[in-house]
N, C-alpha and C positions, 0 to 999 in steps of 0.2 A: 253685649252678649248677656242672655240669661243666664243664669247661676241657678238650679233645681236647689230646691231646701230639701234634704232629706231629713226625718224625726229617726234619728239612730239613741237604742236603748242602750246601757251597761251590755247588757246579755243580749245578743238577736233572739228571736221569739223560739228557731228551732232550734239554738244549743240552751234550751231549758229543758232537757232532758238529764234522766240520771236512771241508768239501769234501765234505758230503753223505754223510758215514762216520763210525763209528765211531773213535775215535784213543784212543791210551795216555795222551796226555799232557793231557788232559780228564778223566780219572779219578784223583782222591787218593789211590786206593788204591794206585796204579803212583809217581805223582809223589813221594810224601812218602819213599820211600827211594829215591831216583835215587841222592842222594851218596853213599850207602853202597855202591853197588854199585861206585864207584869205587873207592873206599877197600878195598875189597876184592880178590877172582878177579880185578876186570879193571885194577888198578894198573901193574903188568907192560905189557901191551897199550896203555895211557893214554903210560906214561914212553915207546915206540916211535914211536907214533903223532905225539907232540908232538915227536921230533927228526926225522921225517921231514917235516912241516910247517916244520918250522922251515928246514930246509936247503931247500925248494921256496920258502918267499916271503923269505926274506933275501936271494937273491938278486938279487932285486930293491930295486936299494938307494932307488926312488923311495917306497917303498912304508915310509908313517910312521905314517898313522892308518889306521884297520882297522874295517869294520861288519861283526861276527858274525852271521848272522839262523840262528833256531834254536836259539838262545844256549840257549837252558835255566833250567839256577842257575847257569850262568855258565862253569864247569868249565875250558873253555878260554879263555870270554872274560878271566878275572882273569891268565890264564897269558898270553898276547901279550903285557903289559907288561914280561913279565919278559927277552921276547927284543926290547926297544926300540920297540915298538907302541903307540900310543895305541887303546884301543879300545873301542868301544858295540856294546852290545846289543840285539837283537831277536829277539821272540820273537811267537807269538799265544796260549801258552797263559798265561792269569795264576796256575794252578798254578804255574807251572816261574818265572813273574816273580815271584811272591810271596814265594819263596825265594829270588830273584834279590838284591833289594833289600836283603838282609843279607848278603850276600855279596860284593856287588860296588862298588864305590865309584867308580863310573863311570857315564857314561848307559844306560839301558835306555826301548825304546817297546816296546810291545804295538802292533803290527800284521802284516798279511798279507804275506807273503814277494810274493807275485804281483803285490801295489799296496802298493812300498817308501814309505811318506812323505816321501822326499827329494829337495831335487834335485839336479840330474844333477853329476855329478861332487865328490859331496858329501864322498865319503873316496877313499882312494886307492886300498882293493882292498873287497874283498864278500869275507866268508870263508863258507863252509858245511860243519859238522862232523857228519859223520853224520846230516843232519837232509834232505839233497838226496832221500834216498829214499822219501820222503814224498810230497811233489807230485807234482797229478796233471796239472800242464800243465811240465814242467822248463823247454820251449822260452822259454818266458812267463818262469819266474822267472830265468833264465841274464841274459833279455835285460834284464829287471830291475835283476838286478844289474851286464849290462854299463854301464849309465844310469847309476847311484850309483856305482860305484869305476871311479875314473876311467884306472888303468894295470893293473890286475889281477885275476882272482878264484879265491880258493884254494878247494878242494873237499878233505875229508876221508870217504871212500866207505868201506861195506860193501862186500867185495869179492864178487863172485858167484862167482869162481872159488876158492871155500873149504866143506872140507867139512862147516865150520859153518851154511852156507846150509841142507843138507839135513836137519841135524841138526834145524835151527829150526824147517824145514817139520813134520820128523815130530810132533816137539811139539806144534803147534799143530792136527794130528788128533787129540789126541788133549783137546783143551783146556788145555793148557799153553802158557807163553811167548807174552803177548799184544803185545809190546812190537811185531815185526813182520807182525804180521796183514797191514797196509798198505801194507808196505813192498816199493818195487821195486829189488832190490838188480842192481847194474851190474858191468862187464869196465869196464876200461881204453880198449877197443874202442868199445864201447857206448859208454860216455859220450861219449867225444871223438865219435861220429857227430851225437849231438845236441847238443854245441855247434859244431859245424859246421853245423848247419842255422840254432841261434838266431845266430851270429856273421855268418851270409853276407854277403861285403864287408867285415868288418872283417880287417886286419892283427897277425897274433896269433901267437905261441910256444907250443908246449906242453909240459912236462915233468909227467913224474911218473915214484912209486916207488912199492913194496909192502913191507909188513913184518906184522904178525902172523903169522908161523911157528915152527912148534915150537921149543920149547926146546935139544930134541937137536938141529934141522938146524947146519949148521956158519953160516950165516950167518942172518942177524935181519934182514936190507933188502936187495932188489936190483930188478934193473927186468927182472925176471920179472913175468907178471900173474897170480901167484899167491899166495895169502897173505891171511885175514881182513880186510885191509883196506888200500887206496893212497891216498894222495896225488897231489893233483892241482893244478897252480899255470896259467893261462893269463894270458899276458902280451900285454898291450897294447902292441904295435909302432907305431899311429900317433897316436900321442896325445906331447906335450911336457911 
């Protein structure tokens, strides 16, 4: 008797959706070298990113445990401790968890940014690293997050106002660079529009900075809103 070979993936090809779309981070082919990419081109851009973060939620000195969602393989989640953070992980892809679990020596859940499993005031800030550009309801997951981190929530954004957004666009005419098919990348402006509508009523601070910029420019961070990518920290004013 013949025995058929079937070629079965982790994920079958139609539960690689997310939000009714197509996602990167549902395909192994994209997920199995994420870390590399850091370790790579984008290290430079990583070491930026992680001191302008860091100077946006330090200053908030309430701010001791931390819920990542978007986590990944973790990248940043394993980095918060290093600046005095306790912090867990979340994610929905079990790709990016699956690598997680060796990496990270901390909590991680699998679930949906929009219905956090936790309750309200469960950690003291929500962090989101690159992964806010994704959803397709922000309002829903802000408010989300306002519910579980109870004095803050840090944002780490693709910047729109970079002429790597365009670049990305042209690629993906042409079938290349599938990472942002999805993705709605924001201003400084923008965003703060839409946590002012998911925050209405609450009492809240907002600071950010920008950095990804050339190498030649004379400066690396400023609160221009220009630059591959800002930081964004919103503080909670009426909470003890």
């Amino acid at each position: 008797m013949e025995i058929e070979k079937q070629k079965m993936g982790l994920i079958p090809q139609q539960q690689r959706n997310w939000q009714n779309r197509p996602e990167w981070f549902f395909n192994r082919d994209h997920t199995d070298t994420y870390e590399l990419w850091y370790e790579g081109r984008y290290k430079r851009a990583e070491i930026w990113q992680k001191k302008v973060m860091e100077q946006l939620v330090t200053k908030d000195k309430r701010v001791k445990t931390l819920l990542e969602f978007g986590c990944g393989t973790t990248r940043f989640t394993r980095w918060w401790k290093e600046i005095g953070i306790e912090s867990t992980g979340g994610d929905i892809s079990p790709l990016m968890l699956s690598q997680a679990i060796h990496l990270f020596d901390g909590d991680l859940v699998m679930a949906d940014s929009h219905h956090m499993p936790f309750k309200d005031h469960t950690f003291d800030s929500l962090a989101f690293i690159t992964t806010f550009e994704y959803y397709k309801d922000p309002v829903k997951v802000i408010r989300e997050a306002a519910r579980v981190g109870k004095y803050g929530i840090a944002m780490g954004m693709m910047n729109k106002n970079s002429p790597k957004v365009l670049r990305r666009r042209v690629q993906q005419l042409f079938g290349k660079n599938p990472f942002y098919v999805t993705a709605t990348f924001y201003t400084p402006k923008h965003l703060i529009k839409i946590i002012e509508e998911a925050l209405a009523g609450r009492d809240y601070t907002i600071t950010w900075s920008c950095t990804g910029l050339p190498k030649w420019f004379p400066v690396q961070q400023w609160n221009m809103p220009y630059g591959d990518f800002f930081g964004l920290y919103v503080q909670f004013n009426d909470v003890k």
